[in-house]
Every structure is written in structure tokens, then in C-alpha cells.
C-alpha positions, -999 to 999 in steps of 0.1 A, spaced: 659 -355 386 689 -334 399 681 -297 398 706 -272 395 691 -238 412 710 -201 408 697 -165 414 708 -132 425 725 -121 460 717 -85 446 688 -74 464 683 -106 494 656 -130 488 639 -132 455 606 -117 450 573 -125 460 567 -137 420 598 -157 422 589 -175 453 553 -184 442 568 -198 407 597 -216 421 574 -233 449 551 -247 417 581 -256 400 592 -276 428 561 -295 430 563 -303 392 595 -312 391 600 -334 422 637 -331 424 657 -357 443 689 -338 443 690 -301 444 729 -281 435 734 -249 446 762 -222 450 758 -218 488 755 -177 483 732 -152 504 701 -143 485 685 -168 460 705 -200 474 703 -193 505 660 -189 502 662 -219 482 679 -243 503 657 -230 534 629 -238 508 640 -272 505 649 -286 542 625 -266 557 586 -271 547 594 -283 512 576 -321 514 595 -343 495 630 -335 506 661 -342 481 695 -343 489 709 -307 491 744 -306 473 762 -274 485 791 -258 463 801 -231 483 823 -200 468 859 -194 476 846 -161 490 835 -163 523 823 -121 520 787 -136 502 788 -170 513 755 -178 534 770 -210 552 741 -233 543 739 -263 566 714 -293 574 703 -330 575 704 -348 542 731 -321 529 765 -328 513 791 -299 511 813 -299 484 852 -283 489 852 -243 482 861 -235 450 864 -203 427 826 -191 417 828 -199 379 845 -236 393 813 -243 413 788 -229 391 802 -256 363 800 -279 389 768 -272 392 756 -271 355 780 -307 354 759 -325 383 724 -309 368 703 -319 346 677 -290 350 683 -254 361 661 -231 375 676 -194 376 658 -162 395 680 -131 380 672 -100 393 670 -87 358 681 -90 319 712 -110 306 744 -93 323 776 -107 311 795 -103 345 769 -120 365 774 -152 382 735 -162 375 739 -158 334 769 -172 334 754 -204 347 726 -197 327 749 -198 297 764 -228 311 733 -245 310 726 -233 274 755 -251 262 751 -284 282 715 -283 260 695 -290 298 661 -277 304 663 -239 318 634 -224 337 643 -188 337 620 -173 362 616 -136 359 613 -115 392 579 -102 378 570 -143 384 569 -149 342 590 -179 334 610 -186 300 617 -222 295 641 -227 277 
């Protein structure tokens, strides 16, 4: 499975809820490759998640922004970093080399967010979406 992760920077590190939830997805889900947008906050936790005490470790793809001003620089063993592009470039990039998301918004469907837009991505690709909430409830969608 290749797993597609996004969240907010807003804020840092998702919430204790998310955390919990995303851990158990993770365990379901056993994901060989893992995408994310290289961005402080929830890709930045995540990938930490993932080469650091996360057991069964996938290959991290990193699709880091053209923006260095959010970028959290994510590095490690069994990681491939793809070439900067624009956010909305990477986030397809994403969504294209995923074939489940998981998304930790900080909060309802925004429509200039980076998170729903991959969200909304994901939507029209038609791949599994685990939307989990920061009070820990997930939406599958």
C-alpha cells in the first residue's frame, strides 16, 4: 500500500487524538510507501512517526514545497526526496503516487488550505480517505 499522509502546519504537531488515531491506522494499514509534503507540523510528526519507533518501516517519499519559509527539511535512511515543486504540484504528486490518504486538518473544509485541497484531490482520484478529526473521530471516506 502506498499512503499518502497530509495535515496542518497551523498550530505544530497534531493533537493528542490525532496521534493515537493515526498510530492505529498505521498498524492497520501497514503501508510500504508513505508520501508526504515535507512541511512543519503534521509531516513533519508523521515522518518522525515513521523512521523513528514506527516497526515496520516503509519507504518515506518526501515532496518538499518550493517554500523553504514552512518546509521542515525531513531527512533519513530509506527516504527518497523528490525535486521542490510549487505546493498544489506536490500535493498532486502526492494524491498521483497514493493510493490511500490520511489527512489531520486542524478543522472544517477551508477552501485555501493546502490539507483540503489534497483532500479534494483525493476525492476525485475515488482513493480511500481517512479524515481524522483533531477531536481523534475519523471519517472514512
Amino acid at each position: 500500500m502506498n499512503l499518502g499522509i497530509t495535515g496542518s502546519r497551523d498550530g505544530g504537531m497534531p493533537t493528542f487524538g490525532q496521534i493515537v488515531t493515526v498510530d492505529e491506522l498505521l498498524f492497520v494499514l501497514q503501508p510500504s510507501e508513505v508520501h508526504h509534503g515535507d512541511c512543519v507540523g503534521s509531516d513533519e510528526w508523521f515522518h518522525n512517526r515513521v523512521t523513528g519507533p514506527y516497526k515496520n518501516k516503509p519507504i518515506v517519499h518526501i515532496h518538499p514545497p518550493d517554500d523553504p519559509k514552512y518546509r521542515a527539511y525531513c531527512t533519513g535512511t530509506n527516504c527518497v526526496i523528490h525535486p521542490v515543486k510549487p505546493y498544489m504540484v506536490r500535493n498532486q504528486d502526492i494524491i498521483d503516487a497514493s493510493n490511500t490518504l490520511i489527512a489531520t486538518p486542524h478543522g472544517p473544509e477551508e477552501v485555501r488550505s493546502g490539507t483540503w485541497a489534497t483532500i479534494r484531490r483525493a476525492r476525485k482520484k475515488g482513493i480511500p480517505i481517512y479524515i481524522v478529526w483533531p477531536n481523534a473521530k475519523t471519517t472514512k471516506e
